[in-house]
DOSE-908258 format. One line per 8 residues: number of its first residue (from 1); their letters; for each residue x, y, z of C-alpha. Coordinates in Angstrom, 1 decimal. Each point is the difference from the previous one (the first is absolute). Example, Ala and Ser with C-alpha at 12.3 -4.5 7.8 and 13.67 -1.06 7.14 Angstrom:
BEGIN
1) AS) 12.3:-4.5:7.8  1.4:3.4:-0.7
end
This chain:
BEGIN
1) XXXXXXXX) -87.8:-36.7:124.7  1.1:1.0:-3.7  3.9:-0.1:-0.5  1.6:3.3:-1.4  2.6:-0.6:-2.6  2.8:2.0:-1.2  1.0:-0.4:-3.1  2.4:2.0:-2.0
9) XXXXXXXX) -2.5:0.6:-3.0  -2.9:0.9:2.4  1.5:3.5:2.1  -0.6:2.4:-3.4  3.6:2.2:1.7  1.8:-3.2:-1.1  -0.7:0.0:-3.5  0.1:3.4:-0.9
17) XXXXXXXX) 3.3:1.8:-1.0  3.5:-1.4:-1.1  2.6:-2.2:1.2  3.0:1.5:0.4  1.6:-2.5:-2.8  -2.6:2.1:-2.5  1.3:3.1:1.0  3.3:-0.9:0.1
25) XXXXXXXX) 0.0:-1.1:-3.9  -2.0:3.0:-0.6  2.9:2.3:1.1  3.0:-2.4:-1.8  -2.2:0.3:-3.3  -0.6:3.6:0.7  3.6:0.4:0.5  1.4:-1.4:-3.0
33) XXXXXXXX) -2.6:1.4:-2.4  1.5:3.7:1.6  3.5:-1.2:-0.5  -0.7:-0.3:-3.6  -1.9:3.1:-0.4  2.4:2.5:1.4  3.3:-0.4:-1.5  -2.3:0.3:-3.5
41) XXXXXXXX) -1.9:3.2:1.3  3.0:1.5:0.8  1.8:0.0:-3.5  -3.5:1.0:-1.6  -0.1:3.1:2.1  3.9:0.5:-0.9  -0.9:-0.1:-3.8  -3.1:2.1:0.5
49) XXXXXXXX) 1.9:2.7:1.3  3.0:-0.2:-2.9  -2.9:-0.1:-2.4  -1.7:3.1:1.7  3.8:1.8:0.3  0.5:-0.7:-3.8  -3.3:1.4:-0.9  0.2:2.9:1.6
57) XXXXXXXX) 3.4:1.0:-1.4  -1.6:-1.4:-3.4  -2.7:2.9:0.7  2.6:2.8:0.6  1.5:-1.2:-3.5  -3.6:0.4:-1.7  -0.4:3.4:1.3  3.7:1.8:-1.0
65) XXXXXXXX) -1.9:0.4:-3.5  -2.4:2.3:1.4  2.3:1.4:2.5  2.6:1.3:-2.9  -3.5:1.4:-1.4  -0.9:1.8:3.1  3.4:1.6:0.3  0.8:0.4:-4.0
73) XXXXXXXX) 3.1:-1.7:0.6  1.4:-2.7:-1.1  0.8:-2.8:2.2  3.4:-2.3:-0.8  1.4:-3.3:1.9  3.4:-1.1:-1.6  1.4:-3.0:1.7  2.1:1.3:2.3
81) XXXXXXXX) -2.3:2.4:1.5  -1.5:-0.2:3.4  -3.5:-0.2:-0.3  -0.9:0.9:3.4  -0.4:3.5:-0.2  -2.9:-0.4:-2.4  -1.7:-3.5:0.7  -0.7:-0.9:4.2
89) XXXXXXXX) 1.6:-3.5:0.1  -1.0:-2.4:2.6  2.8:-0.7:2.8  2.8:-2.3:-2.0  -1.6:0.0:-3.6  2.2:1.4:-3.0  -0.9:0.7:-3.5  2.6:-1.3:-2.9
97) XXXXXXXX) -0.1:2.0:-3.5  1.0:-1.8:-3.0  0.3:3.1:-1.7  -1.6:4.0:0.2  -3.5:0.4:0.8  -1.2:2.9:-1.3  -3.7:1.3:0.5  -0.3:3.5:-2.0
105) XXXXXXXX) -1.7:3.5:1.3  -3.0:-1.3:-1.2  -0.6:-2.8:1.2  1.3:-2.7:-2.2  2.5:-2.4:0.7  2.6:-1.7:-2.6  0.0:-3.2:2.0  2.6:-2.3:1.4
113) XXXXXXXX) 0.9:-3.1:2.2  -0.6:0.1:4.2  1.6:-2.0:2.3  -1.8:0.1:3.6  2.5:-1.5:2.1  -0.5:-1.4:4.4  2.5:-2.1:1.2  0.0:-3.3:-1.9
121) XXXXXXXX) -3.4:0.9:-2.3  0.7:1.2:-3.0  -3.0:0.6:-2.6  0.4:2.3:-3.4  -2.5:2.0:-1.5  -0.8:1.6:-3.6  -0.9:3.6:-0.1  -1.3:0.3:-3.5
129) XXXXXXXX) -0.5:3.5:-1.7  -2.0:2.1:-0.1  -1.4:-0.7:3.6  2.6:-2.1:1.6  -2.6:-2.2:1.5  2.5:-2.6:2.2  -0.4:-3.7:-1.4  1.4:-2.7:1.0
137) XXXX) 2.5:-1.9:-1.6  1.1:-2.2:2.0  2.1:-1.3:3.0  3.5:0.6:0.0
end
Protein backbone atom coordinates (compact mmCIF):
# COMPACT_ATOMS: atom_id res chain seq x y z
CA UNK A 1 0.00 0.00 0.00
CA UNK A 2 1.67 3.41 -1.24
CA UNK A 3 2.34 5.96 1.71
CA UNK A 4 0.86 9.55 1.19
CA UNK A 5 3.16 12.26 2.25
CA UNK A 6 2.60 15.74 3.18
CA UNK A 7 4.94 17.94 2.67
CA UNK A 8 4.83 21.69 2.91
CA UNK A 9 6.05 22.28 -0.75
CA UNK A 10 3.67 19.62 -2.21
CA UNK A 11 -0.27 21.20 -1.20
CA UNK A 12 0.05 24.15 -4.09
CA UNK A 13 -2.50 26.50 -1.13
CA UNK A 14 0.75 26.47 0.90
CA UNK A 15 2.98 28.12 -1.45
CA UNK A 16 0.90 30.55 -2.88
CA UNK A 17 0.46 34.12 -1.32
CA UNK A 18 2.42 36.06 1.44
CA UNK A 19 3.54 35.65 4.85
CA UNK A 20 2.39 38.02 6.92
CA UNK A 21 6.18 39.23 7.67
CA UNK A 22 5.99 40.35 3.72
CA UNK A 23 3.05 42.18 4.19
CA UNK A 24 3.98 43.59 7.16
CA UNK A 25 7.24 45.34 5.66
CA UNK A 26 5.20 46.10 2.74
CA UNK A 27 2.92 48.48 4.87
CA UNK A 28 6.14 49.98 7.22
CA UNK A 29 7.91 50.77 3.67
CA UNK A 30 4.61 52.01 2.41
CA UNK A 31 4.21 54.04 5.38
CA UNK A 32 7.30 55.86 5.48
CA UNK A 33 7.61 56.56 1.76
CA UNK A 34 3.85 58.51 2.59
CA UNK A 35 5.29 60.20 5.55
CA UNK A 36 7.76 61.74 3.28
CA UNK A 37 5.51 62.60 0.48
CA UNK A 38 2.87 64.53 2.39
CA UNK A 39 4.34 67.15 4.36
CA UNK A 40 6.24 68.10 0.73
CA UNK A 41 2.76 67.89 -1.25
CA UNK A 42 1.31 69.99 1.06
CA UNK A 43 3.68 73.18 0.85
CA UNK A 44 3.71 72.60 -3.14
CA UNK A 45 -0.01 73.04 -3.16
CA UNK A 46 0.46 76.11 -0.66
CA UNK A 47 2.85 77.79 -3.18
CA UNK A 48 0.76 76.85 -6.13
CA UNK A 49 -2.03 78.65 -4.86
CA UNK A 50 0.15 82.02 -3.77
CA UNK A 51 1.53 81.67 -7.27
CA UNK A 52 -2.02 81.32 -8.86
CA UNK A 53 -3.31 84.40 -6.26
CA UNK A 54 -0.36 86.59 -7.53
CA UNK A 55 -1.08 85.94 -11.03
CA UNK A 56 -4.37 86.72 -11.03
CA UNK A 57 -3.99 90.05 -9.33
CA UNK A 58 -0.83 90.34 -11.83
CA UNK A 59 -3.70 89.92 -14.60
CA UNK A 60 -5.99 92.69 -13.17
CA UNK A 61 -2.74 95.01 -13.23
CA UNK A 62 -2.26 94.16 -17.12
CA UNK A 63 -5.74 94.95 -17.88
CA UNK A 64 -6.26 98.68 -16.04
CA UNK A 65 -4.47 99.91 -19.43
CA UNK A 66 -7.27 98.94 -21.36
CA UNK A 67 -9.76 99.57 -18.82
CA UNK A 68 -8.74 103.52 -18.55
CA UNK A 69 -9.20 103.14 -22.52
CA UNK A 70 -12.63 101.71 -22.27
CA UNK A 71 -13.78 104.37 -19.94
CA UNK A 72 -11.51 107.50 -21.42
CA UNK A 73 -10.37 107.99 -18.07
CA UNK A 74 -7.41 108.01 -16.55
CA UNK A 75 -6.67 105.62 -13.91
CA UNK A 76 -4.12 106.82 -10.77
CA UNK A 77 -2.69 104.76 -7.68
CA UNK A 78 -0.60 107.03 -5.35
CA UNK A 79 0.80 105.22 -2.40
CA UNK A 80 -1.57 105.82 -0.04
CA UNK A 81 -4.54 104.86 -1.86
CA UNK A 82 -6.67 101.88 -1.41
CA UNK A 83 -6.53 99.82 -4.29
CA UNK A 84 -9.48 97.78 -3.63
CA UNK A 85 -12.06 99.61 -5.28
CA UNK A 86 -10.47 99.14 -8.59
CA UNK A 87 -8.31 95.77 -8.49
CA UNK A 88 -10.40 92.38 -6.68
CA UNK A 89 -7.65 91.32 -4.19
CA UNK A 90 -7.52 87.91 -2.87
CA UNK A 91 -8.48 87.52 0.94
CA UNK A 92 -5.26 89.02 3.04
CA UNK A 93 -3.10 90.32 -0.10
CA UNK A 94 -2.13 94.12 -0.25
CA UNK A 95 -0.47 96.05 -2.95
CA UNK A 96 2.50 98.55 -1.83
CA UNK A 97 3.24 101.69 -4.29
CA UNK A 98 6.55 103.07 -4.39
CA UNK A 99 5.29 105.99 -6.04
CA UNK A 100 2.00 107.14 -8.46
CA UNK A 101 0.88 104.75 -11.07
CA UNK A 102 -0.59 106.43 -13.59
CA UNK A 103 -2.22 104.74 -16.76
CA UNK A 104 -3.64 107.66 -19.19
CA UNK A 105 -7.31 107.76 -21.03
CA UNK A 106 -5.77 106.03 -23.58
CA UNK A 107 -4.38 103.38 -22.59
CA UNK A 108 -0.87 103.99 -21.77
CA UNK A 109 0.76 103.72 -18.63
CA UNK A 110 3.90 105.88 -17.25
CA UNK A 111 5.10 102.90 -15.19
CA UNK A 112 6.14 102.38 -11.64
CA UNK A 113 7.24 99.90 -8.77
CA UNK A 114 4.51 97.09 -7.28
CA UNK A 115 4.65 95.56 -4.16
CA UNK A 116 2.16 92.47 -3.91
CA UNK A 117 2.16 91.81 -0.38
CA UNK A 118 0.35 88.13 1.84
CA UNK A 119 1.45 87.76 5.11
CA UNK A 120 5.21 87.09 5.32
CA UNK A 121 5.73 86.89 1.15
CA UNK A 122 6.74 89.84 -0.17
CA UNK A 123 7.67 89.89 -4.06
CA UNK A 124 8.10 93.44 -6.16
CA UNK A 125 7.37 93.98 -9.57
CA UNK A 126 8.39 96.50 -12.46
CA UNK A 127 5.59 98.04 -14.44
CA UNK A 128 7.45 99.53 -17.35
CA UNK A 129 5.84 102.14 -19.73
CA UNK A 130 4.10 102.15 -22.07
CA UNK A 131 2.29 98.79 -21.24
CA UNK A 132 3.04 98.22 -17.65
CA UNK A 133 3.60 94.65 -18.29
CA UNK A 134 4.36 93.36 -14.33
CA UNK A 135 8.11 91.89 -14.15
CA UNK A 136 9.62 90.61 -11.60
CA UNK A 137 12.30 92.02 -9.76
CA UNK A 138 12.80 90.33 -7.14
CA UNK A 139 12.11 89.01 -3.57
CA UNK A 140 11.82 91.43 -0.90
Amino acid sequence: MPMLAFSPTSDPRASSGYSLVEVIVVLVLLSLVTSVVIPNLSSTLDRFQLRSNQDEVLIQLSGLGYLAYQKQQAIEFYPDDDLGDVLELPEGWTIELEGPIIYQANGICLGGTITLVYEKEAEEFLLTAPFCRPERISDV
